[in-house]
C-alpha positions as CSV (number, residue, x, y, z in Angstrom):
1,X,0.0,0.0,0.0
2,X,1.6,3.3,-0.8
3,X,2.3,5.9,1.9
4,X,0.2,9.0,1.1
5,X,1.5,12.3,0.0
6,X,-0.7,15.7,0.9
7,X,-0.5,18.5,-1.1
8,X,-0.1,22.2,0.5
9,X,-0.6,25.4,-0.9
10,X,1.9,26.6,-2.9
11,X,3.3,29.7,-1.2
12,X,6.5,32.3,-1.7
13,X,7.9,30.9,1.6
14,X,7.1,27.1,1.3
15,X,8.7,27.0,-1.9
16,X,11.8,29.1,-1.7
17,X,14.2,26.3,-1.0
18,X,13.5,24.7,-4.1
19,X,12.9,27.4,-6.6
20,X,10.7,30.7,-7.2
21,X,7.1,30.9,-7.4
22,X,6.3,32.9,-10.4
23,X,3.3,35.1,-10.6
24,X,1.7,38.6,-10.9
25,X,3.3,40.1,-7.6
26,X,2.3,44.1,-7.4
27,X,5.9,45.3,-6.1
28,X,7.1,43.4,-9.8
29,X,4.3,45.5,-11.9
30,X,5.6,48.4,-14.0
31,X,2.9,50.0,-16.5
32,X,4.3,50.1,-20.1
33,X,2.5,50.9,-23.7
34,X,1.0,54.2,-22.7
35,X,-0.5,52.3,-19.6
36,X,-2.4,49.9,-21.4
37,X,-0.6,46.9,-20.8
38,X,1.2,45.4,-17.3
39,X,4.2,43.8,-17.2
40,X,5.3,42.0,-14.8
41,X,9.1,42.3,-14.7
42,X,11.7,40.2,-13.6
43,X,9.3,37.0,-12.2
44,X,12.1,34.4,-12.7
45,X,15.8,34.6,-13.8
46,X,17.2,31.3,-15.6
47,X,19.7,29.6,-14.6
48,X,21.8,28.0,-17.6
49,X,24.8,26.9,-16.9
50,X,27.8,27.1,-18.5
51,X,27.7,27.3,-22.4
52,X,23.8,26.9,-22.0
53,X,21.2,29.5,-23.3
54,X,17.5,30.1,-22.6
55,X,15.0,27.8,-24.3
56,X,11.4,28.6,-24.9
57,X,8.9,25.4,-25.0
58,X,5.4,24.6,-25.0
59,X,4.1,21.2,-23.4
60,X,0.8,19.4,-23.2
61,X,0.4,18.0,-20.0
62,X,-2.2,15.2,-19.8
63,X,-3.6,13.7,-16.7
64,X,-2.0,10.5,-15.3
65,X,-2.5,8.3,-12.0
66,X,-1.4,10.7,-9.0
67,X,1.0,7.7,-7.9
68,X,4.8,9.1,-7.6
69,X,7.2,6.7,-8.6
70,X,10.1,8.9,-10.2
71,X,11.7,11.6,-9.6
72,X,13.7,13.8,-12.3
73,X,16.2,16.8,-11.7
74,X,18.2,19.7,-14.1
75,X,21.5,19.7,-12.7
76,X,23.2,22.7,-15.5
77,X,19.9,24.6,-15.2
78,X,16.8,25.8,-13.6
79,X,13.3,25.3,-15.3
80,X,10.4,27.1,-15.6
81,X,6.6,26.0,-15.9
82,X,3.8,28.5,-16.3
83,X,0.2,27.0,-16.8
84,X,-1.6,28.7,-20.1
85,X,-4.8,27.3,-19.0
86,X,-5.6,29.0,-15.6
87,X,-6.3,25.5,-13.9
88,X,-4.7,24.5,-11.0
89,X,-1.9,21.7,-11.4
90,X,0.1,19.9,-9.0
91,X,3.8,20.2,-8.4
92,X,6.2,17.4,-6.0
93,X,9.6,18.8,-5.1
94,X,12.3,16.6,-2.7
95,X,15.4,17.4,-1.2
96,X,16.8,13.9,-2.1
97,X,15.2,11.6,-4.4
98,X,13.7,9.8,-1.7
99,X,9.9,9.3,-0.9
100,X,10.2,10.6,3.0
101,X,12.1,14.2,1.6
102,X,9.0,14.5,-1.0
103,X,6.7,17.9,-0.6
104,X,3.7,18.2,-2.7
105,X,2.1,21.5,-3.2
106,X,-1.6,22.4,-4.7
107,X,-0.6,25.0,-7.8
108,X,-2.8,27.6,-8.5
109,X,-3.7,28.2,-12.2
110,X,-2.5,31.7,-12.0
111,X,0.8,30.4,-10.6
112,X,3.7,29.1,-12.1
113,X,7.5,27.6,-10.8
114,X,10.6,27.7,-11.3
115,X,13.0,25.2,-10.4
116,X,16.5,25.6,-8.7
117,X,19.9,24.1,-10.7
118,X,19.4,20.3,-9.2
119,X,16.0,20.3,-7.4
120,X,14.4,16.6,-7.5
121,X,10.7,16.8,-8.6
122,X,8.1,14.9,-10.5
123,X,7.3,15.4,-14.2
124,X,4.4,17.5,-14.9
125,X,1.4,17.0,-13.0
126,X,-2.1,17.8,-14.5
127,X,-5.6,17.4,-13.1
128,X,-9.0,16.8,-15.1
129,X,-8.0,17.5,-18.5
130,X,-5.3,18.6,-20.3
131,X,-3.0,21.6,-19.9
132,X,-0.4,23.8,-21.7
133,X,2.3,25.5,-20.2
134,X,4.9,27.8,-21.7
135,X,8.8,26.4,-20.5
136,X,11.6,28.1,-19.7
137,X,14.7,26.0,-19.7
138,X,18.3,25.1,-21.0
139,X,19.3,24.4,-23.9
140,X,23.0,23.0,-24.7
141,X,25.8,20.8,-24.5
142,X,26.3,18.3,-21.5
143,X,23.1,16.1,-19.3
144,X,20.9,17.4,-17.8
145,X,18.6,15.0,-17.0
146,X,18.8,12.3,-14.2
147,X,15.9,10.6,-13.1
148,X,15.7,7.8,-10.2
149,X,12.6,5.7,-9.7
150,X,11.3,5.5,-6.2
151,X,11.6,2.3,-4.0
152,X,8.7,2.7,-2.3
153,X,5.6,5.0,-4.7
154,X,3.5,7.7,-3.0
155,X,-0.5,7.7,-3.4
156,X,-0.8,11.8,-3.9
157,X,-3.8,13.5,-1.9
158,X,-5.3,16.7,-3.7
159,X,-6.6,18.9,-1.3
């Protein structure tokens, strides 16, 4: 039987040791286009390692069973993942790829995340139906993937 996993609310705070949340924060707002449009500077910064380079992607996230069995990280980079569909989405971030060091968090759809260089976490997570999300990540020489399946999974709880 699989050891359950809540999910939290994904805060500023809760998240900060394993990347940044990104989202329309006031103190980031500047007005631009003779005020009729709001950016939101400066929300993420990405981390690319050496002779890396920003890369912009688009994925489809589909639902799958909410049973956590692998864990993947980005050593040369940090990622980004901002949901294009203003549902909410589940994220799972560990300190070491191990099922007791596993944190789940309850994503709002007006929230995204960006991973630290290294964090462990679990693919993209998706409720109900399917989801895009634009991706900031690395491109370039070198791995930067490493995944490790879990000995024991973990049954995720939505909250």
């Amino acid at each position: 039987m699989p050891r359950q996993l809540e999910t939290h609310p994904l805060t500023p705070a809760a998240f900060a040791a394993f990347g940044t949340v990104i989202e329309a924060r006031s103190e980031a707002a500047l007005e631009i286009d003779q005020g009729f449009t709001t950016r939101f500077h400066a929300l993420a910064e990405v981390a690319a390692g050496p002779n890396g380079k920003a890369m912009l992607s688009l994925l489809r996230g589909r639902p799958r069973p909410l049973q956590i069995d692998l864990l993947e990280r980005h050593p040369l980079s940090s990622r980004a993942f901002m949901p294009l569909g203003g549902r909410p989405w589940l994220v799972v971030v560990a300190d070491t790829p191990r099922a007791e060091t596993c944190r789940a968090f309850r994503v709002r759809g007006d929230q995204g995340v960006q991973y630290h260089p290294g964090v462990w976490h679990h693919p993209l997570l998706v409720l109900d139906e399917p989801q895009d999300f634009l991706v900031v990540e690395r491109a370039g020489p070198g791995t930067n993937l490493e995944e490790v399946r879990l000995a024991a999974p973990l049954e995720l709880r939505p909250a």
